[in-house]
C-alpha atoms as a printed R data frame, in Angstrom:
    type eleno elety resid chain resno       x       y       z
1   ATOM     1    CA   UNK     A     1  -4.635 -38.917   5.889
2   ATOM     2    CA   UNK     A     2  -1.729 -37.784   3.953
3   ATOM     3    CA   UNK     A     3   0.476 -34.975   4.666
4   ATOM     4    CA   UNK     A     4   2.947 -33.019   2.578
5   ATOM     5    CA   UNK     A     5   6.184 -32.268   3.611
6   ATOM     6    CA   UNK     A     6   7.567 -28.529   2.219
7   ATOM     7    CA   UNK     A     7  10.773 -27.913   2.684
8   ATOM     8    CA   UNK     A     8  13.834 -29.780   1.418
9   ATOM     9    CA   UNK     A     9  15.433 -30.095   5.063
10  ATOM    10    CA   UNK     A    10  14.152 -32.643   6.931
11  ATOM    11    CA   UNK     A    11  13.549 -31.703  10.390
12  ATOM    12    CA   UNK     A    12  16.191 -32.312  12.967
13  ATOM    13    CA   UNK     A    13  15.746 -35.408  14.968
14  ATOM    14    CA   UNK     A    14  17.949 -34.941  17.695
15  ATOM    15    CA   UNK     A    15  15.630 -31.778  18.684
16  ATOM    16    CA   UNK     A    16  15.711 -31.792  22.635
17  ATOM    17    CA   UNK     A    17  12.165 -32.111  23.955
18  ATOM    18    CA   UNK     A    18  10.754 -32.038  27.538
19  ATOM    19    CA   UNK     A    19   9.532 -34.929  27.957
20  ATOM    20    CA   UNK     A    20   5.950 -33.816  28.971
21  ATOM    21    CA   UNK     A    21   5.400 -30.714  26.341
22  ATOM    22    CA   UNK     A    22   3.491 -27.875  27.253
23  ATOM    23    CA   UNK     A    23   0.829 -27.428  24.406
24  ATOM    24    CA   UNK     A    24  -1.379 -24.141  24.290
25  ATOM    25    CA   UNK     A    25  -4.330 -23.575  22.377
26  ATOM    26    CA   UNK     A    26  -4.820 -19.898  21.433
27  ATOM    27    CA   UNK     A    27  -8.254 -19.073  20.549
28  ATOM    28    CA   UNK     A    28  -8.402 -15.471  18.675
29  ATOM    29    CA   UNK     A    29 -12.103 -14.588  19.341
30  ATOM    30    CA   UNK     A    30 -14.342 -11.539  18.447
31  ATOM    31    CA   UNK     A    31 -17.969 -11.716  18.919
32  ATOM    32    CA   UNK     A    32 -17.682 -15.388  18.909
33  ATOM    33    CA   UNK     A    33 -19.935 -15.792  21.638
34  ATOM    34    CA   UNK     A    34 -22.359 -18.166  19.734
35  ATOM    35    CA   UNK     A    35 -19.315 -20.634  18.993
36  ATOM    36    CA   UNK     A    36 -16.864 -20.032  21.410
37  ATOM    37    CA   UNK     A    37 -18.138 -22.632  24.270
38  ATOM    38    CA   UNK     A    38 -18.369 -25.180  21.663
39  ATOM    39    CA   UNK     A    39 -15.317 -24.635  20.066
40  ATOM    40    CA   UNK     A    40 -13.320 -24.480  23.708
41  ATOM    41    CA   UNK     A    41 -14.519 -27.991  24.738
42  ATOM    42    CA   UNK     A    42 -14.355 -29.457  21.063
43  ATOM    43    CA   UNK     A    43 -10.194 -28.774  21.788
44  ATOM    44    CA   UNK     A    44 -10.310 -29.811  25.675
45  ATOM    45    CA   UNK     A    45 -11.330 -33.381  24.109
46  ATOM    46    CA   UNK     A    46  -8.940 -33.559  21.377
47  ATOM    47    CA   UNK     A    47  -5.824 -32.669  23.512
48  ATOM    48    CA   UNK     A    48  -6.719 -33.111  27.388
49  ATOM    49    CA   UNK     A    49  -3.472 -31.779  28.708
50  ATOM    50    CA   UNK     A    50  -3.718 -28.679  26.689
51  ATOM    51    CA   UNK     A    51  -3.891 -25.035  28.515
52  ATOM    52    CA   UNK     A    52  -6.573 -23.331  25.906
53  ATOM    53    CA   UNK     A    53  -6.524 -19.758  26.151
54  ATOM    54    CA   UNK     A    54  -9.070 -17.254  24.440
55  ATOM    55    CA   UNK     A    55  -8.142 -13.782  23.744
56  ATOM    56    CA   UNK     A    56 -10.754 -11.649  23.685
57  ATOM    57    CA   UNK     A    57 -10.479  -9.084  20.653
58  ATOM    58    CA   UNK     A    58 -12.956  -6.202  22.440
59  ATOM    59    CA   UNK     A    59 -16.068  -8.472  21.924
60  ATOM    60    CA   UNK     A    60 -19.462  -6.759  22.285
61  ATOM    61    CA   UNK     A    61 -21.505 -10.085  23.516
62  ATOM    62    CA   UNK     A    62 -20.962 -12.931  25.619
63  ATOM    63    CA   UNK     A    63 -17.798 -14.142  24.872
64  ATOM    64    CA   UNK     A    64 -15.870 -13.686  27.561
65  ATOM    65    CA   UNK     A    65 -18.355 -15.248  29.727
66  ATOM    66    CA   UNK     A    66 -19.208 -18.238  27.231
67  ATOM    67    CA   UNK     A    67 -15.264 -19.284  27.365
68  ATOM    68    CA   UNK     A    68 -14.889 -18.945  31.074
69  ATOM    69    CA   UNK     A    69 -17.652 -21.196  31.270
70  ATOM    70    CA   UNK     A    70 -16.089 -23.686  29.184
71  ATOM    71    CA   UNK     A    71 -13.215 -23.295  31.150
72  ATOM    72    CA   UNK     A    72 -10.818 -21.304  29.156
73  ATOM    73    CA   UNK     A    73  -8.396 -18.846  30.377
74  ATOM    74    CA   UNK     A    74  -9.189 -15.815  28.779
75  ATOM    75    CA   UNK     A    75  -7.000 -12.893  27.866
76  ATOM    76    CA   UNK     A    76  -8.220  -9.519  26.711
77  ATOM    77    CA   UNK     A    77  -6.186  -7.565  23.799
78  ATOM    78    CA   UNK     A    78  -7.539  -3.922  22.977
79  ATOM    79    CA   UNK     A    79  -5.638  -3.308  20.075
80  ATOM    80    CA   UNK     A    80  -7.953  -4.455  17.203
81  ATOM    81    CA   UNK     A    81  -7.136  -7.267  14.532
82  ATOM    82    CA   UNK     A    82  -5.626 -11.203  13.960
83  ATOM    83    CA   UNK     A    83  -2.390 -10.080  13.841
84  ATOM    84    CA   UNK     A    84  -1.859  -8.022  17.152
85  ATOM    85    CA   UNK     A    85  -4.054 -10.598  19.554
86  ATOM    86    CA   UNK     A    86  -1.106 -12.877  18.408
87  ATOM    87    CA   UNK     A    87   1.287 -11.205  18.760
88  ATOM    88    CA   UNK     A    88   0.216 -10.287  22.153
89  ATOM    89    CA   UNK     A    89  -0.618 -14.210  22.652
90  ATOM    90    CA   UNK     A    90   2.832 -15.322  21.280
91  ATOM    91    CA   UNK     A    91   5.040 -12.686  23.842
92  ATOM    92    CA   UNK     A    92   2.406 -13.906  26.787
93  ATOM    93    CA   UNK     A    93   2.415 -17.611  26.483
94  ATOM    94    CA   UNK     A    94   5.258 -19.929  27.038
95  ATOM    95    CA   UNK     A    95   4.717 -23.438  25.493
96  ATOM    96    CA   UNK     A    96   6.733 -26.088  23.587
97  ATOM    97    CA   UNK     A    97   3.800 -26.460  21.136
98  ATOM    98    CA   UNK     A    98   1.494 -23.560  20.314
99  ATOM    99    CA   UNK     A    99  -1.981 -24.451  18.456
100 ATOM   100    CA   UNK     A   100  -3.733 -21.506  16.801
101 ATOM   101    CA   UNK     A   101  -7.291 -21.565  15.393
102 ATOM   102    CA   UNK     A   102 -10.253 -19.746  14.928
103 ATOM   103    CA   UNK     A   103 -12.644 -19.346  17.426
104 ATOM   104    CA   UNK     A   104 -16.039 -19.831  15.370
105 ATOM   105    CA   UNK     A   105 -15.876 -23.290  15.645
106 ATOM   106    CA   UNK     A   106 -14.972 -23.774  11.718
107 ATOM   107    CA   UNK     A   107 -12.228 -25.893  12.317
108 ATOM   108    CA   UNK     A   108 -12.181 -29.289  12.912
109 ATOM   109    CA   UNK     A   109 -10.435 -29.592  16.434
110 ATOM   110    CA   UNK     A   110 -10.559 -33.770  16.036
111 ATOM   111    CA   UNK     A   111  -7.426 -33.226  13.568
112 ATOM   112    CA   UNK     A   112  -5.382 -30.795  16.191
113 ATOM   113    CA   UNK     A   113  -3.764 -34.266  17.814
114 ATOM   114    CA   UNK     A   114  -2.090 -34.977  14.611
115 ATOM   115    CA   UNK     A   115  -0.672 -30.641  14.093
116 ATOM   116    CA   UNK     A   116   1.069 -31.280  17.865
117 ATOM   117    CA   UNK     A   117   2.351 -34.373  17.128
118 ATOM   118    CA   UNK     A   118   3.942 -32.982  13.775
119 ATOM   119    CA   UNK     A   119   5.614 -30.666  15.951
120 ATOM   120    CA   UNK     A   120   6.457 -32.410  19.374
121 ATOM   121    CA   UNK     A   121   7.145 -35.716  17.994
122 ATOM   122    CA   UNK     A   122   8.539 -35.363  14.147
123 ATOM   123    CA   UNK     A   123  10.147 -31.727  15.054
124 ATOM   124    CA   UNK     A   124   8.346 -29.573  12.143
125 ATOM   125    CA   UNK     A   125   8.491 -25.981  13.061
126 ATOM   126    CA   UNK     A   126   4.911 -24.804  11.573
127 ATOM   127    CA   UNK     A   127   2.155 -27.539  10.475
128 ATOM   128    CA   UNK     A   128  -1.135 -25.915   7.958
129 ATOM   129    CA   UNK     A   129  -4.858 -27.301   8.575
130 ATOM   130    CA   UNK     A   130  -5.559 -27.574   4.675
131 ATOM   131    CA   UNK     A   131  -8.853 -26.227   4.696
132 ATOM   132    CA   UNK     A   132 -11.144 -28.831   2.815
133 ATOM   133    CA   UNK     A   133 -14.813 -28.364   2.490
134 ATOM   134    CA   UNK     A   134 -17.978 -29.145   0.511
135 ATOM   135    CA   UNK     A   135 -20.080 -26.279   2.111
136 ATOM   136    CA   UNK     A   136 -20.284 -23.543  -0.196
137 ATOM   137    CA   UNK     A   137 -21.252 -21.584   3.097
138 ATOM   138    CA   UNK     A   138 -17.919 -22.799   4.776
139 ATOM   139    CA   UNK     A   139 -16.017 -21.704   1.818
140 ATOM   140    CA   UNK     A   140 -17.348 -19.381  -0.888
141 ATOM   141    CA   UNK     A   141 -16.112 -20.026  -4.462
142 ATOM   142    CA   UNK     A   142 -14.771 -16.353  -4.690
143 ATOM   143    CA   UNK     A   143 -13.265 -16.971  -1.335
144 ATOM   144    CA   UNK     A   144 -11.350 -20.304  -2.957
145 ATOM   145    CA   UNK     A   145 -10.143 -18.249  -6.387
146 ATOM   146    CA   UNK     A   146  -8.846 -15.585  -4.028
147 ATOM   147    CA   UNK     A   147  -6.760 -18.420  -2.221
148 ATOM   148    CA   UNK     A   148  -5.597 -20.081  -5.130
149 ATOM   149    CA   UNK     A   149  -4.580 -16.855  -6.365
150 ATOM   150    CA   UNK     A   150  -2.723 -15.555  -3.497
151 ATOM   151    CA   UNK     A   151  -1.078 -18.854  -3.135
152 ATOM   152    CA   UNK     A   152   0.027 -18.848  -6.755
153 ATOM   153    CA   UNK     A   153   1.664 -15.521  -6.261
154 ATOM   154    CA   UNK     A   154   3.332 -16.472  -3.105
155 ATOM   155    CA   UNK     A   155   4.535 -19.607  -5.004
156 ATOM   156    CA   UNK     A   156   6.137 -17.872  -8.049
157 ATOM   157    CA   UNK     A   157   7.646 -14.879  -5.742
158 ATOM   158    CA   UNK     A   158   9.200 -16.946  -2.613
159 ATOM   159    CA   UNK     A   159   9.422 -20.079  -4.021
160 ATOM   160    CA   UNK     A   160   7.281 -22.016  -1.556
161 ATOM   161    CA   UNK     A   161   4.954 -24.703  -1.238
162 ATOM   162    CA   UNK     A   162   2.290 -24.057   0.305
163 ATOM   163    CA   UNK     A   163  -1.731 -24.727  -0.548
164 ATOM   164    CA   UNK     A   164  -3.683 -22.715   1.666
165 ATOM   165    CA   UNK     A   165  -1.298 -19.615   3.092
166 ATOM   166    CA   UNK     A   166  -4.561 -18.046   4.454
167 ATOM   167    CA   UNK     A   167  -5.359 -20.789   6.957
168 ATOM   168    CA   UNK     A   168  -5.859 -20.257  10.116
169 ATOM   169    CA   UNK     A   169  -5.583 -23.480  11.379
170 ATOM   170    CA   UNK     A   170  -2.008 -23.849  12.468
171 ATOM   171    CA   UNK     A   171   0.435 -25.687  14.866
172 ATOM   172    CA   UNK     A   172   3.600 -23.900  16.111
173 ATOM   173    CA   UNK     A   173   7.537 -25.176  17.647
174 ATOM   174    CA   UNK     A   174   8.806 -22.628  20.272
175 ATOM   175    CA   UNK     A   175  11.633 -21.851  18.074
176 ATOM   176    CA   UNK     A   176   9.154 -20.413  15.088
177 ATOM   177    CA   UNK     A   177   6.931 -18.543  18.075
178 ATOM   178    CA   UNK     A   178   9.984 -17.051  19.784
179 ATOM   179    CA   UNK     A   179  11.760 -15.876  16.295
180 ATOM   180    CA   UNK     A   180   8.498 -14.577  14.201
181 ATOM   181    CA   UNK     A   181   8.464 -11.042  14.183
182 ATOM   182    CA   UNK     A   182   4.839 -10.618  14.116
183 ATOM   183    CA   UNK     A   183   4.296  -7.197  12.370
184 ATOM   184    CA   UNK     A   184   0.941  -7.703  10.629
185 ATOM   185    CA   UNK     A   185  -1.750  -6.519  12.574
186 ATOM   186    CA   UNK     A   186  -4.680  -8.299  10.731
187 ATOM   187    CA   UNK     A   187  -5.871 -10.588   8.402
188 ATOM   188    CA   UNK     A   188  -2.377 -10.866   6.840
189 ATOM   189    CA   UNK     A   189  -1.141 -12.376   9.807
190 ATOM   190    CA   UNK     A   190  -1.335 -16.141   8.385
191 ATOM   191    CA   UNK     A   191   0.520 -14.706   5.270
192 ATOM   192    CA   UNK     A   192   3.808 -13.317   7.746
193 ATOM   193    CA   UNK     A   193   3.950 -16.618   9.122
194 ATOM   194    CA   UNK     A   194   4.114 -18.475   6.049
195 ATOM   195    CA   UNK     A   195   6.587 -16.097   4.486
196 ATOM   196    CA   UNK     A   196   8.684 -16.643   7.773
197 ATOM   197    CA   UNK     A   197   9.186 -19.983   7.114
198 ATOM   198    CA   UNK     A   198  10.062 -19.744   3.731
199 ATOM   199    CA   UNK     A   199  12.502 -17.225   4.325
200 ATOM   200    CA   UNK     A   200  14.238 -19.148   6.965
201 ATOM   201    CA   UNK     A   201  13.732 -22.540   4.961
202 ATOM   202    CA   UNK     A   202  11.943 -24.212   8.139
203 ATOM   203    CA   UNK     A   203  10.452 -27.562   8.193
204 ATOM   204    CA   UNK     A   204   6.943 -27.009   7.419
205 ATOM   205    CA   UNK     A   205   4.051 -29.674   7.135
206 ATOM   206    CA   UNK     A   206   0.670 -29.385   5.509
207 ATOM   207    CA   UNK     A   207  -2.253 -31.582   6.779
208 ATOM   208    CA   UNK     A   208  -5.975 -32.044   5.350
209 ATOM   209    CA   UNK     A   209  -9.117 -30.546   7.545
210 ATOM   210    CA   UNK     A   210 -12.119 -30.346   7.184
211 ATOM   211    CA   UNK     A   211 -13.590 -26.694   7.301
212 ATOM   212    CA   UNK     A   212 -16.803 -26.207   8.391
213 ATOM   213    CA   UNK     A   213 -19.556 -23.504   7.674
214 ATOM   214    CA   UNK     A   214 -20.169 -21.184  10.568
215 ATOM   215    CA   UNK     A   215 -23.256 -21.784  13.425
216 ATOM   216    CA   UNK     A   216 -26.022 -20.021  12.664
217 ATOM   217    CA   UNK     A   217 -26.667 -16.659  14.110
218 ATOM   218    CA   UNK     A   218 -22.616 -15.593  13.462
219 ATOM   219    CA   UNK     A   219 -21.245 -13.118  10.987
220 ATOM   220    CA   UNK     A   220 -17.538 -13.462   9.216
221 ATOM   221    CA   UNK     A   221 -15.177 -10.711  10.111
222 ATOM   222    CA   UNK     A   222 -13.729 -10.983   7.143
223 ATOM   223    CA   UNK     A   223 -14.635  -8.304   4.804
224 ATOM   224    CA   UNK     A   224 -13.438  -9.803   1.043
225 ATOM   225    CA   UNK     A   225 -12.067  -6.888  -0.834
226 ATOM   226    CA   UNK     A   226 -11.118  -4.720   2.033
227 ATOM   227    CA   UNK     A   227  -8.974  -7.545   3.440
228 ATOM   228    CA   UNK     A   228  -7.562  -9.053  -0.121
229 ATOM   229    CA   UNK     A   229  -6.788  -5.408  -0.506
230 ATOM   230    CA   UNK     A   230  -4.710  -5.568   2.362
231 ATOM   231    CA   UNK     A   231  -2.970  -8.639   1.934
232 ATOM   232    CA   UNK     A   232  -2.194  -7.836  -1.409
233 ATOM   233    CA   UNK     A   233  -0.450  -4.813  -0.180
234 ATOM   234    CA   UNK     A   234   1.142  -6.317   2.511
235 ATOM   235    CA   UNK     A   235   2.801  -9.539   0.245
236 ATOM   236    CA   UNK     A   236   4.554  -6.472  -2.102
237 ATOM   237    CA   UNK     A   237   5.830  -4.969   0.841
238 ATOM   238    CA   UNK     A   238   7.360  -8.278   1.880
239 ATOM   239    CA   UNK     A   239   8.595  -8.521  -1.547
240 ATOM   240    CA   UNK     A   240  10.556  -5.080  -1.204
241 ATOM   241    CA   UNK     A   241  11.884  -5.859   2.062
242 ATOM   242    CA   UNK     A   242  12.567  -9.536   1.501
243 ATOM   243    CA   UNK     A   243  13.395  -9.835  -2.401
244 ATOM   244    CA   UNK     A   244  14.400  -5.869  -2.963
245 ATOM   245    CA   UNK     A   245  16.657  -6.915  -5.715
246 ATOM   246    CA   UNK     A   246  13.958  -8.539  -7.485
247 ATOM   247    CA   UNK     A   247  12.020  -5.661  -7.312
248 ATOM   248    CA   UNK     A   248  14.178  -2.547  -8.078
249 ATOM   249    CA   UNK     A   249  16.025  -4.368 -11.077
250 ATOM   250    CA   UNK     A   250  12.326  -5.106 -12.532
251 ATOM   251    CA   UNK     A   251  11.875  -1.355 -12.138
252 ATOM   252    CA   UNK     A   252  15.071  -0.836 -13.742
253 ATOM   253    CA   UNK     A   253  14.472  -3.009 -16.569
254 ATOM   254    CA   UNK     A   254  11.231  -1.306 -17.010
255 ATOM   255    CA   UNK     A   255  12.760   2.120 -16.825
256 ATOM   256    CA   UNK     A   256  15.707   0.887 -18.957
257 ATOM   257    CA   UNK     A   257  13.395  -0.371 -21.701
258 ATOM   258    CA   UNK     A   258  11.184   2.918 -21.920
259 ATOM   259    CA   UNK     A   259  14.890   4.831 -22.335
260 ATOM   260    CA   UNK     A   260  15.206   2.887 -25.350
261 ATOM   261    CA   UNK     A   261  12.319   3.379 -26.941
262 ATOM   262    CA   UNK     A   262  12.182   6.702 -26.257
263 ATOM   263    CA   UNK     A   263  15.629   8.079 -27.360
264 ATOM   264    CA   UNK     A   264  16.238   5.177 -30.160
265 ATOM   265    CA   UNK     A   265  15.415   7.476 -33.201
266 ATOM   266    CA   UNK     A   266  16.990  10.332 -31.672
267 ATOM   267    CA   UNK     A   267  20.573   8.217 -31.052
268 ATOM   268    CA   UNK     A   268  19.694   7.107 -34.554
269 ATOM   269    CA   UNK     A   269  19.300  10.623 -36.098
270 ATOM   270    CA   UNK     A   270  22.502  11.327 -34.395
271 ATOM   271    CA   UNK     A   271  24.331   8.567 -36.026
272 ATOM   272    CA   UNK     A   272  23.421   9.693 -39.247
273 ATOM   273    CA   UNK     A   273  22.880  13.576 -39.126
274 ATOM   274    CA   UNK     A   274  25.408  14.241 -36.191
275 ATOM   275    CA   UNK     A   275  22.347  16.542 -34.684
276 ATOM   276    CA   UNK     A   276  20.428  16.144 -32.055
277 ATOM   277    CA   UNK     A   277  17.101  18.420 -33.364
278 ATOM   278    CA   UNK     A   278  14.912  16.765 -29.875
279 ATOM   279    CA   UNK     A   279  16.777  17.567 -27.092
280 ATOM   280    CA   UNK     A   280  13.549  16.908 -24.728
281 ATOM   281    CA   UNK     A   281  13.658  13.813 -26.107
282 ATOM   282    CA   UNK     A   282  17.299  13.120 -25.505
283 ATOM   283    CA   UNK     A   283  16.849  14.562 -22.012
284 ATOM   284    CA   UNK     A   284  14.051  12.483 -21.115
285 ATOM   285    CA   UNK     A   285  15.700   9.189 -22.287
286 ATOM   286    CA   UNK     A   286  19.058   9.806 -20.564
287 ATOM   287    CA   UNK     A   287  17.245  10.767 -17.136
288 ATOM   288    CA   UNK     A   288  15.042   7.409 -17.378
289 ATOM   289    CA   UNK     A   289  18.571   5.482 -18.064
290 ATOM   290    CA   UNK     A   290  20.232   7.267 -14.662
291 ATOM   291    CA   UNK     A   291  17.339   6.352 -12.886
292 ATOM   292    CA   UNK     A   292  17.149   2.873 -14.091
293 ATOM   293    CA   UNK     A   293  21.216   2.925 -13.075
294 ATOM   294    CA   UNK     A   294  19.990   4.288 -10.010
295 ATOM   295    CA   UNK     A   295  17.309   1.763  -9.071
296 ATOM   296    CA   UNK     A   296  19.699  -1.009 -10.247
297 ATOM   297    CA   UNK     A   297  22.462  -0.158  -7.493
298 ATOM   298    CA   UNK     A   298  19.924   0.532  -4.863
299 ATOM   299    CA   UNK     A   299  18.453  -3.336  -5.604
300 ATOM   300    CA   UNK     A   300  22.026  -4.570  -5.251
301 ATOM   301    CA   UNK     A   301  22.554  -2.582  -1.598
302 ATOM   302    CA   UNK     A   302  19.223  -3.708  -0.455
303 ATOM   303    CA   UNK     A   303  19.600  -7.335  -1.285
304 ATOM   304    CA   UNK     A   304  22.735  -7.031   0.831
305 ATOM   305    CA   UNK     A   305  20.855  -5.478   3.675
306 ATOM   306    CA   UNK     A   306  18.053  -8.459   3.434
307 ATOM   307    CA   UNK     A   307  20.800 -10.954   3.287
308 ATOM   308    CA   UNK     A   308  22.466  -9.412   6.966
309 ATOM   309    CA   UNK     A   309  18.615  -9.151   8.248
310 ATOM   310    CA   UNK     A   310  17.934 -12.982   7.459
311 ATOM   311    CA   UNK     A   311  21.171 -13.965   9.100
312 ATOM   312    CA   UNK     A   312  19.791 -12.339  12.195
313 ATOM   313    CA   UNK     A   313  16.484 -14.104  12.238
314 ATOM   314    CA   UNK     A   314  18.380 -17.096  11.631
315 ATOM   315    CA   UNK     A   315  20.115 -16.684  14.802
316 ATOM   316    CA   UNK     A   316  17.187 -15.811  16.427
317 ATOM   317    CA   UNK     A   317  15.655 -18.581  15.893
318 ATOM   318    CA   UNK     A   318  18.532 -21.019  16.655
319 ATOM   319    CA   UNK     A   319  18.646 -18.700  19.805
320 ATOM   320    CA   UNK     A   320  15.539 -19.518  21.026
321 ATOM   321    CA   UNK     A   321  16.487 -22.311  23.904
322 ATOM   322    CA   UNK     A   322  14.086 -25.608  24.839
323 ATOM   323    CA   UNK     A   323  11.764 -24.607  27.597
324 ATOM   324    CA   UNK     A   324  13.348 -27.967  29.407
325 ATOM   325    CA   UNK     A   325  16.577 -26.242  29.468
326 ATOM   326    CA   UNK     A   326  15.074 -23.022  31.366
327 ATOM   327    CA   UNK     A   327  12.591 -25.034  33.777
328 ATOM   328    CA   UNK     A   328  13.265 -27.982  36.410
329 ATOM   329    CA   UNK     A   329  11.792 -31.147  35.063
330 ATOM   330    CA   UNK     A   330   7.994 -32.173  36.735
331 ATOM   331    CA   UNK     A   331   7.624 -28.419  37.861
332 ATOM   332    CA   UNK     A   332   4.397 -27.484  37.455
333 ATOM   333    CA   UNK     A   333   5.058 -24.538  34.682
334 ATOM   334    CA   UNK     A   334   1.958 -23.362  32.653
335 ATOM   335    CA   UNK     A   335   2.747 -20.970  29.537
336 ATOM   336    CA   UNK     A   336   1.047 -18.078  30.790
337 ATOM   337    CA   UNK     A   337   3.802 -17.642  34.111
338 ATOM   338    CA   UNK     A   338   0.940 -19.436  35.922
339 ATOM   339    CA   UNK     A   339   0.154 -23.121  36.927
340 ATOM   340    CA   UNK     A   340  -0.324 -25.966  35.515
341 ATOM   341    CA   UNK     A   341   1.018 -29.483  33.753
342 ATOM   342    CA   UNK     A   342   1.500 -30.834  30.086
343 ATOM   343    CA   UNK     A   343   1.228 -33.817  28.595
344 ATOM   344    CA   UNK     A   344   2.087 -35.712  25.566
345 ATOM   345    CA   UNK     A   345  -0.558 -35.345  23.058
346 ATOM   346    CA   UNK     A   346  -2.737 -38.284  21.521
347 ATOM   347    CA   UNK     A   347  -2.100 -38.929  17.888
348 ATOM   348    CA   UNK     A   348  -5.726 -39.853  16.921
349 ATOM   349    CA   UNK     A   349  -4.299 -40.741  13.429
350 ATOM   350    CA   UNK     A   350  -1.041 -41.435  11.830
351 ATOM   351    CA   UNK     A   351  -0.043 -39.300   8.460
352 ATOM   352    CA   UNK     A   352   2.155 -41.104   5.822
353 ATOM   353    CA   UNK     A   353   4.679 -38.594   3.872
C-alpha cells in the first residue's frame, strides 16, 4: 500500500528514539458499548506491546464495563466532545507514539502497525488513516462531498495536502502531542491537528484504510449540519488567527471597491462642476475608504502578531525532549505515570513513497 508524503521536509533521521517506544492507543468512546470490546482487542492484536486506553465521554451503557473487560485502561472525561477527551488524553498520557481512533470499531486496526512505524521508525510527526470504503453505510455520499469540500478549502487557504482532514484515524510523535494546543472541543478536533501541522510545516504521512460501516445496534454521534456548521466556523476562525492578513486586506479590498463605486460619479461631478451636490454620498464613500485603510493596517499588525505566535509553537515543539532523555533505559514507565513496558511495533506491511 502506498503512502503519500506531505510536506517538503523530509523528516529528520537522526531523531533520538528509545529504543523500546512506548505506544498508546487512545480510544475516544461514547456509548460505544456495542463496539468497544471488539474494537479494544482488534488493537491488542495489531500492536501487542501497546498500553490502549479508553476514555469514557459520560457514556450511558456498558462501556466502561465492556473495555475493562477487554482489558483496557479506562479514563473518564466529563467535559463533553472529541476535542476535550483529547486533550485531556494528550496532557494524561506520556508515550513516544500516540495512536488515536474511534472507538466504534470503524477503523481498520490491522493497518495501525504501519501509522507507528511511520512515526517510530521513519520519524513523521502525524500519519492520516485515508478513510477508503465501498459501504455507503460506512460512508454516506453527502458525508464524502462534505469532505472533499472541506478539504478543498483547507487546500486553497493553508496550502496543504491533505485528503481526508476529518479522519479520525491518526498516529502521533511526542513532539506534535506535547506542542498541539488542543483548543477545539469537538468534532473539529481532527481539523486543529491538521492545521497544526501545516502551520509548523511538520512531516506528515497519509496512509490508505479501509473504513468500515458501524455494528448494528449503534448510532453516529455525528450530527451532519450541526457539526459541518461548526467546523466551518471554526476553519474561518483559524483563518483570522492564523492568516489575519489574508483576511482583513480581502475585507479591505472589498470595502475599498464599494468606495469606488459609490463616490465615482460624485469625484467625477466634482472634476467637472467643482460641486459636490451629494454630500451623503461623498461621506459614505470616504468613511468606507478609512475603514478599508483601517482594516488594511490592522491585517499588517496581525500578521506580525501570527508570525511571533508561530515562532513560539515552533519552539515548543523543538522543546518538547525524547521521553529516553527524561527516563532510565529498561524502567518500566507506562504513559499514564503508571506501569508497564513498550515495545517496538510490527510493521505488518511495508509502504513505498
Amino acid at each position: 500500500m502506498s503512502s503519500l508524503e506531505l510536506t517538503r521536509s523530509d523528516p529528520a533521521p537522526g531523531r533520538v528514539r528509545d529504543a523500546s517506544p512506548v505506544i498508546a492507543v487512545i480510544l475516544p468512546c461514547y456509548n460505544e458499548g456495542k463496539s468497544i470490546a471488539r474494537c479494544v482487542r482488534d488493537f491488542a492484536v495489531a500492536l501487542p506491546s501497546a498500553h490502549i486506553y479508553v476514555f469514557d465521554n459520560n457514556s450511558r451503557d456498558d462501556t466502561v464495563a465492556e473495555a475493562e473487560r477487554a482489558g483496557a485502561i479506562v479514563h473518564k472525561v466529563v467535559a463533553q466532545g472529541k476535542g476535550n477527551v483529547l486533550r485531556q488524553a494528550f496532557a494524561k498520557l506520556d508515550a513516544d507514539c500516540y495512536l488515536i481512533a474511534d472507538g466504534d470499531g470503524t477503523y481498520d486496526a490491522r493497518r495501525a502497525p504501519e501509522l507507528v512505524a511511520k512515526v517510530v521508525d521513519e520519524g513523521f510527526d502525524m500519519v492520516v488513516g485515508v478513510r477508503k470504503s465501498d459501504e455507503e453505510a460506512a460512508y454516506r455520499g453527502g458525508h464524502v462531498l462534505g469532505n472533499r469540500i472541506f478539504n478543498s478549502i483547507v487546500s486553497s487557504m493553508f496550502a496543504g495536502a491533505f485528503t481526508d482532514i476529518f479522519s479520525g484515524y491518526r498516529a502521533f510523535s511526542r513532539s506534535f502531542v506535547k506542542s498541539f494546543p488542543a483548543l477545539a472541543s469537538g468534532f473539529e478536533t481532527e481539523t486543529e491537528m491538521t492545521l497544526h501541522a501545516i502551520q509548523l510545516g511538520l512531516p506528515c504521512a497519509e496512509i490508505a484504510t479501509s473504513y468500515r460501516a458501524r455494528v448494528s445496534g449503534s448510532a453516529s454521534k455525528l450530527r451532519t449540519y450541526h457539526d459541518g456548521a461548526r467546523i466551518l466556523w471554526f476553519i474561518a476562525r483559524l483563518v483570522k488567527h492564523l492568516r489575519p492578513l489574508f483576511l482583513f486586506a480581502a475585507f479591505a479590498g472589498l470595502m475599498a471597491l464599494l468606495s469606488v463605486l459609490i463616490g465615482g460619479p460624485v469625484v467625477t461631478e466634482f472634476w467637472h462642476t467643482g460641486l459636490v451636490p451629494r454630500l451623503p454620498t461623498a461621506l459614505a464613500a470616504a468613511s468606507l475608504m478609512i475603514i478599508a485603510a483601517i482594516s488594511l493596517v490592522t491585517g499588517v499588525i496581525l500578521d506580525s502578531v501570527a508570525y511571533a505566535q508561530c515562532e513560539l509553537k515552533r519552539l515548543a515543539y523543538l522543546a518538547v525532549a525524547p521521553r529516553s532523555s527524561q527516563l532510565p533505559r529498561g524502567a518500566d514507565s507506562a504513559p499514564a505515570r503508571g506501569q508497564g513496558s513498550g515495545g517496538t511495533p510490527t510493521v505488518l506491511g511495508k509502504t513505498t513513497g
